[in-house]
C-alpha positions in Angstrom: -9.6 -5.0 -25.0 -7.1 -7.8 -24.4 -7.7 -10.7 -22.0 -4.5 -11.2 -20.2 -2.8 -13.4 -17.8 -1.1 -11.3 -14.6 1.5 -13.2 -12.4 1.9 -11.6 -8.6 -1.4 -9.6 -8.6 -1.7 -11.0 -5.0 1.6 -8.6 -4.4 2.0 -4.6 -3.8 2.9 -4.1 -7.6 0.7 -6.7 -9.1 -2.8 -5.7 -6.7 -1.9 -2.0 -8.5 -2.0 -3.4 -11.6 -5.0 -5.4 -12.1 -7.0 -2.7 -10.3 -5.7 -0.3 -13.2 -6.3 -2.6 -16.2 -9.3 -4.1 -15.2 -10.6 -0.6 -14.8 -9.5 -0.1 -18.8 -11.9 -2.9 -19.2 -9.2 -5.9 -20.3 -10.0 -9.0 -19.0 -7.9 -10.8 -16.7 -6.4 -14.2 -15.4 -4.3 -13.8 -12.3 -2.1 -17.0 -12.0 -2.6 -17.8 -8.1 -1.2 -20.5 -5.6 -4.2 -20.2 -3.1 -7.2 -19.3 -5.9 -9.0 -18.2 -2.1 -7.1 -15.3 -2.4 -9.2 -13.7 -5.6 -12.0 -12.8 -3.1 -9.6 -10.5 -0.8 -8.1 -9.2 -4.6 -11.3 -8.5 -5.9 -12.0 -6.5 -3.1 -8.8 -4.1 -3.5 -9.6 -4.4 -6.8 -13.0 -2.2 -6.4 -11.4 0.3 -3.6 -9.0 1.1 -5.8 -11.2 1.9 -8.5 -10.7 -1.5 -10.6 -13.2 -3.6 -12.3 -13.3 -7.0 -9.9 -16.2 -8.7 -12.6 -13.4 -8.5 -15.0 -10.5 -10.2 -12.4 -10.6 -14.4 -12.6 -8.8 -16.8 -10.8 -6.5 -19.4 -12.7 -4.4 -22.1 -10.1 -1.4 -22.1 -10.5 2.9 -22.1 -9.1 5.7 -20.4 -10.1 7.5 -22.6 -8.5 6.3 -25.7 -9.9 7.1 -27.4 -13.2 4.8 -25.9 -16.3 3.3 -23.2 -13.4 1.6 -26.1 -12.5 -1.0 -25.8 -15.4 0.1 -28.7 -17.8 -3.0 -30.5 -18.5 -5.0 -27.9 -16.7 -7.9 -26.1 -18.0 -5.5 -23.0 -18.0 -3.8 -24.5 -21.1 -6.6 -24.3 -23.1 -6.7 -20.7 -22.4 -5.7 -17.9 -24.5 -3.7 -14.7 -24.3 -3.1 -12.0 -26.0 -0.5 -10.5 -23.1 1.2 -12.1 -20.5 2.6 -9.6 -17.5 4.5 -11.6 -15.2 4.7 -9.7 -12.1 5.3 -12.2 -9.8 8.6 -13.5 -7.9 9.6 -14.1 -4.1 10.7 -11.1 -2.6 12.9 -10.9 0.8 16.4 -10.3 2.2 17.9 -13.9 3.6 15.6 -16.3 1.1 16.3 -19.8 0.9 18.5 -20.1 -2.9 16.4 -23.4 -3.5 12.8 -21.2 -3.4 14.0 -18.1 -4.6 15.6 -20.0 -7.8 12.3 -22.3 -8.4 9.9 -19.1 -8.4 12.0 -16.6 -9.5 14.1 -17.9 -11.9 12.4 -21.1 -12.7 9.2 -19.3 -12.9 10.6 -16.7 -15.2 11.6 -18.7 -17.9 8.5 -21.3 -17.5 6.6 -17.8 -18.4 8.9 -17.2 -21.5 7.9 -20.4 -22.7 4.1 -20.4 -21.9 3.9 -17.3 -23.8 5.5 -18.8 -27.3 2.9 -21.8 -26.5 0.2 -19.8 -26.9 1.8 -16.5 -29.2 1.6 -14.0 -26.8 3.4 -10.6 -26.1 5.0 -11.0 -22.9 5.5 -8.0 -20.3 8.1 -8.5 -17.1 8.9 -6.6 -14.4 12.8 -6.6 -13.4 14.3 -3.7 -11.7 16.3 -0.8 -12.0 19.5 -2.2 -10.9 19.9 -4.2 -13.9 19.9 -1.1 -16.0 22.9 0.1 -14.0 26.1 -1.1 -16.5 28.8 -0.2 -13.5 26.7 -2.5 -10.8 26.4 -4.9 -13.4 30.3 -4.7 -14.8 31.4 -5.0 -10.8 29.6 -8.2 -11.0 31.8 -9.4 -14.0 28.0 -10.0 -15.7 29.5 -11.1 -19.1 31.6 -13.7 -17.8 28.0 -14.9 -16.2 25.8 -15.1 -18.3 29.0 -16.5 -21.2 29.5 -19.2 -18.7 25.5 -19.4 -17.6 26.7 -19.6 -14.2 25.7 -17.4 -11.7 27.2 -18.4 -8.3 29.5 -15.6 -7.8 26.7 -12.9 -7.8 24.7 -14.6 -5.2 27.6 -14.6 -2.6 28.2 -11.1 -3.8 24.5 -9.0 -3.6 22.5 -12.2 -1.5 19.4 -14.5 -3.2 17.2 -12.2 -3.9 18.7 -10.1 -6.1 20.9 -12.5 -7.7 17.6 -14.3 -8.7 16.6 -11.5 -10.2 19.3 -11.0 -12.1 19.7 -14.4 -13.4 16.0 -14.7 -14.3 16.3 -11.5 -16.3 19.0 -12.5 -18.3 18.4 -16.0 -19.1 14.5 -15.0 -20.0 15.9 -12.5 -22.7 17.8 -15.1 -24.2 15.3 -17.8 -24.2 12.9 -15.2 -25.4 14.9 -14.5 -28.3 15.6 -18.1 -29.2 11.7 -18.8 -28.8 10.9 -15.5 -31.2 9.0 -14.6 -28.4 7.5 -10.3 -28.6 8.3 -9.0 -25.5 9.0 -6.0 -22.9 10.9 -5.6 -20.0 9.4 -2.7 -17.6 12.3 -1.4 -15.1 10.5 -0.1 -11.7 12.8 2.6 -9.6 11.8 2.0 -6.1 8.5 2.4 -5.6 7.0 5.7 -3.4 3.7 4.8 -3.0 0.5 6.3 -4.7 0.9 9.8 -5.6 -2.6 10.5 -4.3 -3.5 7.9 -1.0 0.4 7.3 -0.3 -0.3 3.9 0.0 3.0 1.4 0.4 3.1 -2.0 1.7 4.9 -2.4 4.7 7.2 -4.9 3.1 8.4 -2.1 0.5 12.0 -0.3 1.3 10.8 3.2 1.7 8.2 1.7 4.8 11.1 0.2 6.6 13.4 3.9 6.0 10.4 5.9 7.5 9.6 3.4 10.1 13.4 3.2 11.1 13.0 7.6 11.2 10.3 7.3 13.2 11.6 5.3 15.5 14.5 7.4 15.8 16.6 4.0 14.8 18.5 5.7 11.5 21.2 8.3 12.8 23.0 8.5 10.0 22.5 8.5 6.2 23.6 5.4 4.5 26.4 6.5 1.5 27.4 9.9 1.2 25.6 12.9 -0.3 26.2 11.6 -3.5 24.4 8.6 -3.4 20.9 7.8 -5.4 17.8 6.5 -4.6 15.7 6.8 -7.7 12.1 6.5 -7.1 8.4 6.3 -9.2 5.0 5.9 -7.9 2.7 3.2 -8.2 0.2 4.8 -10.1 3.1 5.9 -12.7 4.1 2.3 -12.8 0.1 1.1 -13.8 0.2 3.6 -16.4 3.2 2.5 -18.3 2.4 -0.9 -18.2 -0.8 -0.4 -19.6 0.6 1.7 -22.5 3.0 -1.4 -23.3 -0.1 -3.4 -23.3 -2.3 -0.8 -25.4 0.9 -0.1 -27.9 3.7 -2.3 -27.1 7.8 -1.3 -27.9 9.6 -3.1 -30.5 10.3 -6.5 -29.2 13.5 -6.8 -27.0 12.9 -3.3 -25.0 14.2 -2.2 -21.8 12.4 0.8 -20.0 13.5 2.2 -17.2 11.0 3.9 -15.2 11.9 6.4 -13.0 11.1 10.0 -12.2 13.2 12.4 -13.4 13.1 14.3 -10.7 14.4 11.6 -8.5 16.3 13.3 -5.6 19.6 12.1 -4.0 18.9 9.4 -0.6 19.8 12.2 1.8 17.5 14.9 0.1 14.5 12.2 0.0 15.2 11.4 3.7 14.6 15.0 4.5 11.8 15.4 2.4 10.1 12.2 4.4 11.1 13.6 7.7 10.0 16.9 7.3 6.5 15.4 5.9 6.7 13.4 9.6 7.7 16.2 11.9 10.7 14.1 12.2 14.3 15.3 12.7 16.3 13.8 9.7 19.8 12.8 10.2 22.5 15.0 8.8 25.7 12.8 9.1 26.7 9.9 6.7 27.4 6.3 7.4 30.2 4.6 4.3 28.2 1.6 3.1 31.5 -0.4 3.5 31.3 0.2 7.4 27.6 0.0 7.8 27.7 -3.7 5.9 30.8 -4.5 8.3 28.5 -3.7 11.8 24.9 -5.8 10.4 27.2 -8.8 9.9 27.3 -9.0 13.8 24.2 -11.1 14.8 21.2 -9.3 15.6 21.6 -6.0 14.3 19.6 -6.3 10.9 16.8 -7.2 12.6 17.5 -4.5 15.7 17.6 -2.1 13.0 15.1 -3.0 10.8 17.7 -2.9 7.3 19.4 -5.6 5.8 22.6 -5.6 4.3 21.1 -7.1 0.9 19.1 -3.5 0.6 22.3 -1.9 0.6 23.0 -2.7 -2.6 20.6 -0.4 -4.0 22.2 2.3 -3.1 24.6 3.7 -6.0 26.4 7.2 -6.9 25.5 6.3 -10.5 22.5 8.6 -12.0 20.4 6.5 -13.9 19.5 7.9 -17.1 15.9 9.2 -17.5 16.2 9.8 -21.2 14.6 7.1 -22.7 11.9 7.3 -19.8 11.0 11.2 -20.5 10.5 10.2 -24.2 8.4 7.5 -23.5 6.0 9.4 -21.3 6.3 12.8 -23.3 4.9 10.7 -26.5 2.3 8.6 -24.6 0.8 12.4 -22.6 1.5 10.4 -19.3 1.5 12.9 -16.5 3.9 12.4 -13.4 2.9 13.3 -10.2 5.1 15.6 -8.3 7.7 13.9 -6.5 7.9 15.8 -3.6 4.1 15.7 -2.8 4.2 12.3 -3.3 6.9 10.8 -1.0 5.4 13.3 1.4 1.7 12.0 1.1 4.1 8.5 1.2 5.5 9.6 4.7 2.2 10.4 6.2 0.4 7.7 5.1 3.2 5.6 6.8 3.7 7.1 10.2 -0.5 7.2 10.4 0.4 2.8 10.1 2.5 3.4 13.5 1.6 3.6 17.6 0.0 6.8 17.9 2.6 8.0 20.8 5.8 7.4 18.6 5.3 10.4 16.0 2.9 13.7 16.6 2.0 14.8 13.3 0.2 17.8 11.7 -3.2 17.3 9.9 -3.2 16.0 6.5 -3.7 19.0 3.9 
């Protein structure tokens, strides 16, 4: 088993993951800000089936120079994997935060893991595996230029600092001869058994706004995607990486195959909420023109950052069906699962707003 350090495991993703690999009996760091929060972690940790004897607590920042472990007792440490999970995640972020833990962060993990000769595992997202998002944001000239200002102003903080992270860690990483993987989650579904989602995730916002009878139309047209994976699918690719990694320098998309188009997902997650669905479109363009008027992201509950996640390109599940076809790593059905998803979601609102059948 490896011992392993895990950035974010105090997030939706990260909670998943330790609970999985502590329960394949690796032993595990979590890099924390408040080290108060392990007892509240170690707690999901056994509901979830993990191992919370193997989970540890190690202080430490993203945001803060060397993670805030230079001549800490986390130096001394060793590693045989590094997953770094971790990042600040919201629509309207302050650029100064979001570029000191996400991007700052990002390559401060690049560089602790050639310190101590580790494989290092990061989460990005599936948007940076999209080549005609990433062309639209002229990312060559970018990343030539290492200057990322025009994307911020074009897709907002968050995702910018995602993008910039990602691509200046893979050249660091390169220059540092670091081994590493980059692990591309679709947008997560929940579990494919419990339906658990945190309420900060997009999908809990799309079925609250359903609920609530606050989305009347369907963002794009019928052609647009939302691809989507479940939490459980996620842990077990990661811990395959860490089990048998892919030669140094890999991207993996992970995505189900079957992902469905945004309208036919919306009416899979109604009909799993005895909701009506809409049936009309709204063109993004128009949509992003009406939440620039003060008040109406937060009246509706979607920000126009989020809209950028919604593309007509079909990703390309190739790579991802190989992966899992040579590693016997079952999916879950989609359906079923963004339908468990939906219920476990509306069962989080006021009893009065939604009247839903029994659970099968």
């Amino acid at each position: 088993m490896a011992r392993i350090l895990v950035t974010g495991a105090s997030g939706y993703i990260g909670s998943w993951l330790v609970a999985h690999l502590s329960g394949e009996g690796h032993e595990l760091d979590l890099l924390l800000r408040d080290e108060g929060k392990i007892n509240r972690i170690r707690q999901q940790c056994r509901e979830r089936g993990g191992n919370p004897d193997k989970l540890h607590a190690l202080k430490g920042d993203l945001s803060l120079p060397d993670l805030g472990l230079k001549a800490r007792q986390g130096e001394s440490r060793t590693w045989d994997v590094i997953i770094h999970s971790g990042a600040l995640f919201g629509w309207g972020l302050d650029y100064q935060q979001a570029y000191a833990s996400n991007v700052q962060g990002s390559l401060a993990m690049v560089k602790l893991a050639a310190r101590h000769e580790a494989r290092l595992i990061w989460l990005g997202g599936f948007m940076l595996l999209n080549p005609v998002h990433l062309a639209e944001l002229k990312l060559d000239e970018c990343v030539a230029q290492d200057d990322y200002a025009s994307i911020y102003r074009k897709v907002g903080v968050y995702e910018a600092s995602k993008i910039e992270a990602h691509f200046r860690s893979r050249l660091l990483a390169e220059r540092l001869k670091v081994n590493f993987n980059v692990i591309h989650p679709a947008t997560v579904c929940g579990h494919s058994v419990t339906g658990e989602v945190d309420s900060h995730q997009a999908l809990f916002e799309l079925c609250t706004n359903l609920i609530q009878g606050k989305l009347s139309a369907i963002p794009g047209n019928a052609s647009h995607q939302l691809p989507l994976v479940s939490i459980d699918s996620v842990c077990k690719v990661v811990a395959e990486v860490v089990r048998q990694p892919l030669p140094s320098g890999t991207d993996l998309l992970v995505a189900h195959p079957d992902s469905l188009s945004l309208a036919d997902n919306i009416r899979v997650l109604g009909a799993a909420m005895q909701v009506p669905a809409p049936t009309r479109f709204a063109p993004l363009f128009l949509l992003k023109l009406l939440l620039r008027i003060p008040g109406l992201e937060k009246l509706f509950r979607t920000s126009r950052e989020s809209l950028a996640f919604i593309r007509a390109e079909k990703p390309d599940y190739r790579e991802f069906q190989a992966f899992v076809a040579s590693r016997n790593i079952a999916l879950p059905e989609l359906k079923s699962n963004l339908a468990q998803m939906a219920r476990y979601i509306a069962d989080q609102q006021p009893a009065n707003l939604v009247p839903l059948a029994p659970s099968p």
